[in-house]
C-alpha positions as CSV (number, residue, x, y, z in Angstrom):
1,X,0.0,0.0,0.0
2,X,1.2,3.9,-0.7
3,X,2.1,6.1,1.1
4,X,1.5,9.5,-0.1
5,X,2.8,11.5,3.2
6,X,6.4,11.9,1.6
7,X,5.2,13.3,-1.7
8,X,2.6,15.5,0.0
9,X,5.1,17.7,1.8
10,X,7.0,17.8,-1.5
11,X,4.2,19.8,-2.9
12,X,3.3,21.8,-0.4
13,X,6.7,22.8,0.5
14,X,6.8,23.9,-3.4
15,X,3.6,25.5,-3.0
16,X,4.8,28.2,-0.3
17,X,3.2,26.0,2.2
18,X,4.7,25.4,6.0
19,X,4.7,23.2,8.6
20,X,3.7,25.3,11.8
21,X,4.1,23.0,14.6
22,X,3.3,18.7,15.8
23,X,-0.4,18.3,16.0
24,X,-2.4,15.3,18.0
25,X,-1.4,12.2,18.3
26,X,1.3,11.6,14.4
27,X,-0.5,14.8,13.1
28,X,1.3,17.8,11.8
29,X,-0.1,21.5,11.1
30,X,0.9,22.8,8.4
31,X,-0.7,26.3,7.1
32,X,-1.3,27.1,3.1
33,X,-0.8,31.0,2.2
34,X,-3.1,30.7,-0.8
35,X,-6.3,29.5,1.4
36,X,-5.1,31.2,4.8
37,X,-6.0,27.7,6.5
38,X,-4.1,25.5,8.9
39,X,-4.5,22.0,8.5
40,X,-3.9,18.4,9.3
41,X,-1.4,16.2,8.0
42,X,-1.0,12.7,8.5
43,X,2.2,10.7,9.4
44,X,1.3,7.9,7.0
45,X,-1.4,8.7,4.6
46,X,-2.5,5.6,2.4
47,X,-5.5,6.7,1.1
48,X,-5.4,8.6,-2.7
49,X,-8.9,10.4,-1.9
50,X,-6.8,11.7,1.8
51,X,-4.2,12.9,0.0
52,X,-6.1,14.9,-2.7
53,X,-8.4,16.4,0.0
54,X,-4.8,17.8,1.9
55,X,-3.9,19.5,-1.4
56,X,-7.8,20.7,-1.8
57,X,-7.0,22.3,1.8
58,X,-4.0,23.7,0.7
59,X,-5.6,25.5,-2.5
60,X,-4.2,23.4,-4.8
61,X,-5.6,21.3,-7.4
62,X,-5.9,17.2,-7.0
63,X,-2.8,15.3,-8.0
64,X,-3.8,11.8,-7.4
C-alpha cells in the first residue's frame, strides 16, 4: 500500500506552504498561504482520496 505523506510535503513545500508546529497524536499543522487555513497532516497517509483532499486544503488542485 502507498504512502503519499512523503510526496505531499514535497508539494506543499513547493507550493509556499509550512509546517507550523506537531499536532495530535502523528498529526502535523501545516498552514497554506493561498487559502489562509491550517491544516492536518497525517504521518502515513494511504489513502489517494486523503491525500487529494490535503492539497484541496491547501488551495491546490488534486494530483492523485
Amino acid at each position: 500500500m502507498a504512502d503519499y505523506t512523503p510526496a505531499i510535503k514535497k508539494i506543499l513545500l513547493q507550493n509556499n506552504c509550512h509546517f507550523e508546529r506537531q499536532g495530535g497524536g502523528d498529526h502535523e499543522i501545516w498552514y497554506s498561504p493561498m487559502t489562509n487555513r491550517r491544516f492536518p497532516v497525517d504521518s502515513k497517509i494511504k489513502s489517494r482520496h486523503t491525500a487529494n483532499g490535503i492539497l484541496k486544503q491547501a488551495g491546490l488542485p488534486k494530483q492523485f
